[in-house]
C-alpha positions in Angstrom: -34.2 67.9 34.8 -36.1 69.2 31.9 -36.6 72.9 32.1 -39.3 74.3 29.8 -38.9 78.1 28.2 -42.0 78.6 26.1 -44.9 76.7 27.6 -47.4 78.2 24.8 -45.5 75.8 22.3 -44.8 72.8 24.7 -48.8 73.0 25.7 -49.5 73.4 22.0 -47.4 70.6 20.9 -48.8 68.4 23.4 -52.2 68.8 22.3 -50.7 68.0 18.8 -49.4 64.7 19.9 -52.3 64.2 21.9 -54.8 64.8 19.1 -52.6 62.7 16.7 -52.7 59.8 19.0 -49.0 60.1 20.0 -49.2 61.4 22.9 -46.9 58.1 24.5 -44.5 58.2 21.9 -44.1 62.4 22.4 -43.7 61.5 26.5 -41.2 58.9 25.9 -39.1 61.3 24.3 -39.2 63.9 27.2 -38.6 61.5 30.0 -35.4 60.2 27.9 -34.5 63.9 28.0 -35.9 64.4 31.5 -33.2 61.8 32.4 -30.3 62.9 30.8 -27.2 62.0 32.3 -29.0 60.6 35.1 -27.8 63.4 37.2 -29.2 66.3 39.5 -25.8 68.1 37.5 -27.9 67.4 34.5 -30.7 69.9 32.8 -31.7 70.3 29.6 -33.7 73.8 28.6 -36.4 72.8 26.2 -37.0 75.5 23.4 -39.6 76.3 20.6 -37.3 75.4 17.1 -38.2 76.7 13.7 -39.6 73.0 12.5 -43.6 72.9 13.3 -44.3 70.6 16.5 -40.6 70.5 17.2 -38.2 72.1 20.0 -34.4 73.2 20.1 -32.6 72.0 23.1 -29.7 72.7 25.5 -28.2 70.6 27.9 -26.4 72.4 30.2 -24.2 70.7 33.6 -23.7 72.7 36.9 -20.0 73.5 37.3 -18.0 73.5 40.2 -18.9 77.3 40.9 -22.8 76.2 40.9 -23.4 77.6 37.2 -25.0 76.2 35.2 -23.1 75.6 31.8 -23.7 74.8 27.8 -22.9 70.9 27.5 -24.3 70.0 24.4 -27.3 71.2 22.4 -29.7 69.3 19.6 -33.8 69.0 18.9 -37.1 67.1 19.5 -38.2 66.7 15.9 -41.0 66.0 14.7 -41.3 63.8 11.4 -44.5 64.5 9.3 -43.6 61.3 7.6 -43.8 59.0 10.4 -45.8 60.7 12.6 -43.0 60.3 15.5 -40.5 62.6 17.3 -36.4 62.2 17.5 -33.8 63.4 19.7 -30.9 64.9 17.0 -27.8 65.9 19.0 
């Protein structure tokens, strides 16, 4: 489950990716994120990061109390260089 906290940036970004052509390879990245851990236990919070185009992220797993808690964090990065986006963890 992929939970977005600043749509501004994620719309922004998107029209980045979609301008530059990359809109696939950008959407590829969020399903694999989307997917994490291929469980319903499974979200990750998707953040605006410092880097331009790029996000923070949190992946966070529902406990056995139903809260939801911090698992693991990294980023979507963007690399001017390439052109492409990562997932760092």
């Amino acid at each position: 489950m992929l939970k977005i906290e600043c749509q501004e940036h994620f719309d922004a970004v998107k029209k980045f990716a979609e301008v530059k052509g990359k809109l696939d390879q950008f959407q590829n990245k969020l399903d694999f994120l989307s997917t994490y851990g291929q469980s319903e236990k499974i979200r990750v919070r998707l953040m605006k990061d410092f880097a331009e185009h790029s996000f923070y992220f949190h992946i966070e797993r529902l406990d056995e109390f139903s809260d939801w808690v911090f698992w693991m964090n990294g980023g979507l990065i963007y690399h001017q260089s390439s052109g492409d986006w990562s997932v760092h963890t």
